[in-house]
C-alpha positions as CSV (number, residue, x, y, z in Angstrom):
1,X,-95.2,9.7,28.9
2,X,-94.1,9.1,31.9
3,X,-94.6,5.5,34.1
4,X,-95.6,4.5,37.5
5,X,-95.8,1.4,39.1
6,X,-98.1,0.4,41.8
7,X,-97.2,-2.5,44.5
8,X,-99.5,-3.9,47.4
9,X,-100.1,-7.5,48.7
10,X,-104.0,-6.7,48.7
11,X,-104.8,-7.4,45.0
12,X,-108.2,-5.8,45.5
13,X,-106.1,-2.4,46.2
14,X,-104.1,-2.7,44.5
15,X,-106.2,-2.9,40.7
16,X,-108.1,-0.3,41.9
17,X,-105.5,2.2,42.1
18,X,-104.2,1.4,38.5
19,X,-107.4,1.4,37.2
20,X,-109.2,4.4,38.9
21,X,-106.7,6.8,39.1
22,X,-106.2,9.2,35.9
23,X,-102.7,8.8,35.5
24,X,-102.9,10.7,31.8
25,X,-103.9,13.7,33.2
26,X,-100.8,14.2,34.8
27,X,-98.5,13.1,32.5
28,X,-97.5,9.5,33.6
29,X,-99.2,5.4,32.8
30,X,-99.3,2.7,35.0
31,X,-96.6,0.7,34.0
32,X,-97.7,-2.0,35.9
33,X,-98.8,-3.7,38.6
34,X,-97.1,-5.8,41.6
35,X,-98.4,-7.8,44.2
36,X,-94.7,-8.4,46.3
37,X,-91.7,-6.1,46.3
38,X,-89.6,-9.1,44.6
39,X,-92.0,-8.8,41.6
40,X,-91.9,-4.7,41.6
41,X,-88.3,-5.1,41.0
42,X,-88.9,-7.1,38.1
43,X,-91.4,-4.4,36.5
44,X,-89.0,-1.8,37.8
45,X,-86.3,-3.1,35.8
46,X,-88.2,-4.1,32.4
47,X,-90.0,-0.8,32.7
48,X,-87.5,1.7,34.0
49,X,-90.3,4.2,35.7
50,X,-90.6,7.2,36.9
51,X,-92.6,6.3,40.1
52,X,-93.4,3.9,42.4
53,X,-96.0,3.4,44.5
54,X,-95.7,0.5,47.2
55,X,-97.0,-1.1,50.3
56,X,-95.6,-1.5,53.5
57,X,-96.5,-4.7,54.5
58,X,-96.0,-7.5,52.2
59,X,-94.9,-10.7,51.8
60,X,-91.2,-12.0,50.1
61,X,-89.9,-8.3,50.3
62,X,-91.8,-5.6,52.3
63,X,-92.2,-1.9,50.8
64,X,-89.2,-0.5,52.9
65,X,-86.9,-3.1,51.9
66,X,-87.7,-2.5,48.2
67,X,-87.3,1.1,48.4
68,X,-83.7,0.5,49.6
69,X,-83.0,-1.5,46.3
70,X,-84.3,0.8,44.4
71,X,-82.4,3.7,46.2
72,X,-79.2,1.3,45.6
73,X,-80.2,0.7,41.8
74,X,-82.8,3.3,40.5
75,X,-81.8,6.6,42.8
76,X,-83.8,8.5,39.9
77,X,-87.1,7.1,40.5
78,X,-89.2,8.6,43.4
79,X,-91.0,6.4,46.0
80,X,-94.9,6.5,48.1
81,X,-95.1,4.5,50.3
82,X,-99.2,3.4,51.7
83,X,-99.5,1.6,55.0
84,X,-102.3,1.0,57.0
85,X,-99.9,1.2,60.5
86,X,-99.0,4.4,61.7
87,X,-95.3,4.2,61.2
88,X,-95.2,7.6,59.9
89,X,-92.1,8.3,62.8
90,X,-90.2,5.4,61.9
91,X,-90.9,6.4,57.8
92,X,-89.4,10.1,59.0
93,X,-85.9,8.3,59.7
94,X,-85.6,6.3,56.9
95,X,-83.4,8.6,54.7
96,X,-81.7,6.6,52.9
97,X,-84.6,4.4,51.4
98,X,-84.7,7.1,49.4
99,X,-88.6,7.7,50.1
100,X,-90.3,10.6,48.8
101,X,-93.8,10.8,50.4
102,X,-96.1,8.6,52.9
103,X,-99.5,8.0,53.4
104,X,-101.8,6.2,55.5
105,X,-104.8,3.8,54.4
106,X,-107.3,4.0,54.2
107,X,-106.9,5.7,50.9
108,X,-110.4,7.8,50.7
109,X,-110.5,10.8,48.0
110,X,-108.9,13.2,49.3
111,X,-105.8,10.9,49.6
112,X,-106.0,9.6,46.0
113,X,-105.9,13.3,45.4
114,X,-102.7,13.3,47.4
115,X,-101.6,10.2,45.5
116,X,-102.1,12.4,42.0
117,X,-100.2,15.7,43.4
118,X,-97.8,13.5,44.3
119,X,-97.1,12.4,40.3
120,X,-98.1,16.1,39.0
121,X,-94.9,17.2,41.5
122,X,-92.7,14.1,39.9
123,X,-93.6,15.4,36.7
124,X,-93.2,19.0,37.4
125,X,-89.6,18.3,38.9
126,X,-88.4,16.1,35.5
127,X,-90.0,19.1,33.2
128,X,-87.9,21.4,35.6
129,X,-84.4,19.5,35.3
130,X,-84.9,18.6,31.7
131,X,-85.4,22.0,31.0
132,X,-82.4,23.5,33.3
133,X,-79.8,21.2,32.8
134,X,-80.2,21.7,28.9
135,X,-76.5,20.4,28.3
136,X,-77.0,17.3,30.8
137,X,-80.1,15.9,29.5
138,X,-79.2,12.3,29.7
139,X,-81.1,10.7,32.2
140,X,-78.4,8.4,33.4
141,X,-75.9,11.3,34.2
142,X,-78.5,12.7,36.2
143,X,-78.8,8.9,38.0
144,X,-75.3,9.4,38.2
145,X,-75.5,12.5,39.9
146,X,-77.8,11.5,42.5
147,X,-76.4,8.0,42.9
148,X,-73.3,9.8,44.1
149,X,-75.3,12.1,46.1
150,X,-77.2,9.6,47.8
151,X,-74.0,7.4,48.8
152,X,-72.5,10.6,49.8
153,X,-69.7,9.6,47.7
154,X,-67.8,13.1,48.3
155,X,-65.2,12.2,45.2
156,X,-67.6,10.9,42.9
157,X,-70.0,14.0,43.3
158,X,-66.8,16.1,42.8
159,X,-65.8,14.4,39.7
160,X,-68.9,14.4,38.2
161,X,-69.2,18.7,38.9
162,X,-65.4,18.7,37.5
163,X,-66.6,16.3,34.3
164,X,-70.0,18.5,33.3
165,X,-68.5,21.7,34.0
166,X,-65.5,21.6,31.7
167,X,-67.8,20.0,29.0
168,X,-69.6,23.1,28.8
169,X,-67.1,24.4,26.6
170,X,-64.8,27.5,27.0
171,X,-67.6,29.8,26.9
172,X,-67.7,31.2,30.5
173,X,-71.7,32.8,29.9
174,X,-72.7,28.8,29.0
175,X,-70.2,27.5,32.3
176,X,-72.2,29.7,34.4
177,X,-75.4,28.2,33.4
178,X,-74.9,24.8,33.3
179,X,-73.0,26.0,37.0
180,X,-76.6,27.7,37.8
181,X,-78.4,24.3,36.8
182,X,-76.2,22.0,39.2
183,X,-76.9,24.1,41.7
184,X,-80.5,23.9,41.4
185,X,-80.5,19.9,40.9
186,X,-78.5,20.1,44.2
187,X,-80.9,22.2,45.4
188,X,-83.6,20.6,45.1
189,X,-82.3,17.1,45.8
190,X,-81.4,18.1,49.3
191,X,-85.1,19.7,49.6
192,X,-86.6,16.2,49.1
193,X,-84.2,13.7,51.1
194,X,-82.9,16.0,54.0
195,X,-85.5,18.3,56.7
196,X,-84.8,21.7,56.9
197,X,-82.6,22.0,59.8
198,X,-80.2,19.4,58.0
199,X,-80.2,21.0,55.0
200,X,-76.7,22.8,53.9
201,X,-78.4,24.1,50.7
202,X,-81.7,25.3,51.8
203,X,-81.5,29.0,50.3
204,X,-81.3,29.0,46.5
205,X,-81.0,32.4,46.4
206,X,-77.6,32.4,48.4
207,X,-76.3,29.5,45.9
208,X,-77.2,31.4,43.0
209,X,-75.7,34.4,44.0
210,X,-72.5,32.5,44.8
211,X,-72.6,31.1,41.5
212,X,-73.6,34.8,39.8
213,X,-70.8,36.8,41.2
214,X,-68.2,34.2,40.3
215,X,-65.8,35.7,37.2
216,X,-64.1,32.2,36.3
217,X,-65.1,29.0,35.6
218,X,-62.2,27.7,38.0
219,X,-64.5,29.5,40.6
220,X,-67.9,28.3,38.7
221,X,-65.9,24.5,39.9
222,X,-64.9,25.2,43.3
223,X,-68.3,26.6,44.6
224,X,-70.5,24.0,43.4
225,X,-68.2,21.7,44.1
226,X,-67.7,22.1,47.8
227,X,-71.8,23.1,47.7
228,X,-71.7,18.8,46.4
229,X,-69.6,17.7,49.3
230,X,-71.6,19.7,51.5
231,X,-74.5,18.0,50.7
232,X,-72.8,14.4,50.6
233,X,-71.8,14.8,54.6
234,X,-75.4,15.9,55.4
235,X,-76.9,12.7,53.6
236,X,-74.2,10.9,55.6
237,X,-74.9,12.5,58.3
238,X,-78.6,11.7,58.3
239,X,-78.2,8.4,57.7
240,X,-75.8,7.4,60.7
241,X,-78.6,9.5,62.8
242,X,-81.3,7.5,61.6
243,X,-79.4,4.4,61.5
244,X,-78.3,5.2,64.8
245,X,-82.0,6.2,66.1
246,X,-83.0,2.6,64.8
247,X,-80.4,0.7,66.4
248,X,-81.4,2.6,69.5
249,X,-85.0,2.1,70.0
250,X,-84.2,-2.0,68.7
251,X,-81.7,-2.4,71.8
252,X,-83.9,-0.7,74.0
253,X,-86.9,-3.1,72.9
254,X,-84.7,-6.0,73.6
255,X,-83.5,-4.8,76.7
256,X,-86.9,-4.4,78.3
257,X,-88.2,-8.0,76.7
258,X,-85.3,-10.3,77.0
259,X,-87.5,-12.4,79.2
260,X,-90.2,-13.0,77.4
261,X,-89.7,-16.5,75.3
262,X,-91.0,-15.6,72.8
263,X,-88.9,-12.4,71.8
264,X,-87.1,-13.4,68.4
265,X,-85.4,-12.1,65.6
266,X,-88.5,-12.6,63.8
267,X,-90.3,-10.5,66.0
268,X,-88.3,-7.9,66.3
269,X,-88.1,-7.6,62.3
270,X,-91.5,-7.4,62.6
271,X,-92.1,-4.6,65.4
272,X,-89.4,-2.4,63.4
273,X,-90.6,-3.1,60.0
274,X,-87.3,-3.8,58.9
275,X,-85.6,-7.0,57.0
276,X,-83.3,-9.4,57.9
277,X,-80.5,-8.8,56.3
278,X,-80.3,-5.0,57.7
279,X,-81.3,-6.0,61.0
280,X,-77.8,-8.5,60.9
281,X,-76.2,-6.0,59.3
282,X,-76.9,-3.3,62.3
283,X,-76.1,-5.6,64.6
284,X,-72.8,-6.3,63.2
285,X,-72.0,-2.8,62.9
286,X,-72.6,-1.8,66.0
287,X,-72.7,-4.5,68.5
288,X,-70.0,-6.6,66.7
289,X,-72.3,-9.9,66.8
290,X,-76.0,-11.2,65.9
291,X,-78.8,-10.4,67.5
292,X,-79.6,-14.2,68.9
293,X,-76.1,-13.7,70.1
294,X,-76.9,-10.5,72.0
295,X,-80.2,-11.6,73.0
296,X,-78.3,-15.0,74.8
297,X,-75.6,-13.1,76.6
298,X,-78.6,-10.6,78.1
299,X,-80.5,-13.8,79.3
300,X,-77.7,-15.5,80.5
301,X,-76.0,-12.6,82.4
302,X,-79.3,-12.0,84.0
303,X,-79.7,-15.8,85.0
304,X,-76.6,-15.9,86.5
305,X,-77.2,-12.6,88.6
306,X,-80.6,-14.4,89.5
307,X,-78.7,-17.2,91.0
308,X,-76.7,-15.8,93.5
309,X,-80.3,-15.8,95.0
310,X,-80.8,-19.1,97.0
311,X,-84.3,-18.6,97.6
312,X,-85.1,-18.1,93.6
313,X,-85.2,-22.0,92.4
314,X,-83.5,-22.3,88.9
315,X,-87.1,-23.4,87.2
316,X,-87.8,-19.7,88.1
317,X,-84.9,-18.1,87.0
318,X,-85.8,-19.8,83.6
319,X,-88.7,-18.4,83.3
320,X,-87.3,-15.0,84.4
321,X,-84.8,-15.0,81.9
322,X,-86.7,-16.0,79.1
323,X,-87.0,-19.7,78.7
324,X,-90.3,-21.5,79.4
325,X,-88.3,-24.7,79.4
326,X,-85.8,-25.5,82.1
327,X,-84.0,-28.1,80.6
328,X,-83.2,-25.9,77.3
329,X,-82.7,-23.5,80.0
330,X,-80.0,-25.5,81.8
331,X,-78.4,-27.0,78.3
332,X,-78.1,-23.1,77.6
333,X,-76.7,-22.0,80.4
334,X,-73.9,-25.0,80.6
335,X,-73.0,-24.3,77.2
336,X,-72.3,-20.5,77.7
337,X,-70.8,-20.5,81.7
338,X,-69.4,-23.6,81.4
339,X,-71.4,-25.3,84.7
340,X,-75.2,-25.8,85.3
341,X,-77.0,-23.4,87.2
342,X,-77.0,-25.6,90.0
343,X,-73.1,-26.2,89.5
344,X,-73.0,-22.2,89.6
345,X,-75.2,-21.3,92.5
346,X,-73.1,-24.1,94.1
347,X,-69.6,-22.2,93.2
348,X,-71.0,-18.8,93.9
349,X,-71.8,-20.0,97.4
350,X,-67.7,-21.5,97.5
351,X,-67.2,-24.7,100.1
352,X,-70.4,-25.5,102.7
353,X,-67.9,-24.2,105.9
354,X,-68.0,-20.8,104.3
355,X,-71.8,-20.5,103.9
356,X,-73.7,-18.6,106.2
C-alpha cells in the first residue's frame, strides 16, 4: 500500500480530507496528518510516503518551503499543493520545489475528485516504473536517479546511466531493455517537472527509436546518456528562469514601494509567498547584499536626489523616502552619507556667494 500525507494549518480541513477521502481505492493510506510543514517533515521522514498533500499558507514552515525540503531530501515523493490564494502563476515557476499539481480551495467534489486522480496517476506512474525498470527496482536508485536529475547534476546522472547499464550484464537484448526503461523514467520525469516547450525529451517515440536502432551497448550508453545531460541543462535552465522571474517581479515590487514605511522584509516574504532564508539567499546571488541593505541604499539615493530641492523641507523628504519619522530619518541618512540632510542640502548648494 502505498502512503500519503496530508498538511494544512486549518485542522478542520485538514481531518476531513484524511478521513473522507477513499484512499484504498486507489492504492495508497493516509499516513498521517500534519498541521505545519515542520511537523510534515517529521511524518515524512518516519513514514517515507509516496505523496504529499500540503497547504500553502501555514505557520513555522509554509507549503512551498516544505516542498523544497522534500525536493532536497525525498525527490521520489510527488507534491499537491491547496491554497485558497490564487497563486497559481507564481506555483507555474516554481520548478524546482519539485511540485506536481495545484489546486485552489475551496475543495468542493469535483476537486476531491481531482485530489484522488491525482494519487490514482502516482500510483499508476510507480506500477509503471516498477514494472519497466525490472533490473532497477530499488526505490533508492530510482531516488538517486531523480535526485541527480533534479540538481541537474550532469556527472552524477551520467554515472548513474554508466553504473545500471553495465550491470545489466553482457547480454546486449537485456542492455537494450533496461536502456529502453531509462529512457522512459527520463521520459516521463521531464513530462512532469518541465512544460512542453522546455522539454528536450518530449517524443518517446524518437528516444525509443534511438535506443532501438542502436547495435552496441557502448551506443545503448552514449544515447541515454547525453539524453540524461540533456535533461539536466533543461532543469537548470528552468530553474535560473524561474529563479530569475522571482527575483524580477521582487525588485520591481520594491522599486515601486521603497517609500512606503512600512515595506519590509516581512512583507515582501509575505507578498511572494516565499521564506526567508531563500529570499537572503536571492538577494545574495544576485544583488550581492540583503534586502534591508538594498531597500536603504533605494531610500537614501532618493532622499538625497530630493534634497537638492530647496523648496522640499527634509520632514517631507522623509516621508517621501519612506520614513514616517524624521529623526530616524536623519540618524539614517548621517550614517550612510556621512552628513545630515541639512549638512547635505547645505554642501549641494557649496558656499552662500555661489547660491543664486
Amino acid at each position: 500500500m502505498l502512503k500519503v500525507i496530508i498538511v494544512d494549518d486549518n485542522v478542520r480541513t485538514a481531518d476531513g480530507l484524511a478521513r473522507s477521502l477513499d484512499f484504498a481505492s486507489v492504492g495508497f493510506e493516509c499516513a498521517g496528518v500534519a498541521y505545519n510543514g515542520r511537523q510534515a517533515l517529521d511524518l515524512v521522514r518516519r513514514h517515507q510516503p509516496n505523496a504529499v498533500i500540503t497547504d500553502v499558507r501555514m505557520p513555522i514552515m509554509d507549503g512551498l518551503e516544505l516542498a523544497r525540503h522534500l525536493r532536497e531530501e525525498y525527490p521520489g515523493i510527488a507534491i499537491l499543493i491547496l491554497s485558497a490564494y490564487d497563486e497559481f502563476e507564481y506555483a507555474k515557476t516554481a520548478i524546482d520545489y519539485g511540485v506536481a499539481s495545484y489546486l485552489l480551495k475551496p475543495l468542493d467534489r469535483k476537486k476531491l475528485d481531482s485530489v484522488m486522480a491525482f494519487l490514482r496517476d502516482i500510483r499508476n506512474r510507480i506500477d509503471h516504473l516498477s514494472a519497466s525498470l525490472s533490473t532497477v527496482t530499488d526505490r533508492r536508485n530510482l531516488e538517486r536517479l531523480f535526485t541527480n536529475l533534479q540538481k541537474a547534476d550532469r556527472e552524477g546522472a551520467a554515472a548513474f546511466v554508466r553504473e545500471v547499464l553495465a550491470g545489466s550484464g553482457p547480454d546486449f537484448d537485456t542492455a537494450q531493455r533496461v536502456a529502453a526503461a531509462l529512457v522512459s523514467s527520463l521520459h516521463d520525469h521531464a513530462g512532469r517537472n518541465l512544460p512542453a516547450d522546455q522539454n528536450p525529451l518530449l517524443h518517446l517515440d524518437a528516444l525509443m527509436e534511438r535506443i532501438e536502432t542502436e547495435s552496441r551497448t557502448e551506443g545503448l550508453v552514449a544515447a541515454v546518456t547525453e539524453m540524461a545531460i540533456r535533461l539536466c541543462d533543461a532543469v537548470a535552465s528552468a530553474r535560473n528562469f524561474a529563479t530569475r522571474h522571482i527575483v524580477g517581479a521582487i525588485l520591481a515590487y520594491i522599486d515601486g514601494h521603497f517609500a512606503d514605511p512600512d515595506l519590509s522584509a516581512r512583507q515582501v516574504m509575505d507578498r511572494f509567498n516565499v521564506s526567508q532564508s531563500y529570499l537572503c539567499q536571492i538577494f545574495r546571488r544576485y544583488k550581492g547584499t540583503s534586502l534591508n541593505t538594498h531597500l536603504t541604499t533605494l531610500r537614501m539615493e532618493h532622499a538625497a536626489r530630493l534634497l537638492s530641492d530647496r523648496g522640499i523641507p527634509v520632514a517631507s523628504v522623509a516621508q517621501a523616502s519612506g520614513y514616517a519619522d524624521p529623526h530616524y530619518f536623519s540618524r539614517v541618512f548621517r550614517k550612510y552619507h556621512g552628513l545630515s540632510p541639512v549638512e547635505y542640502r547645505r554642501a549641494r548648494q557649496g558656499p552662500p556667494e555661489n547660491r543664486p
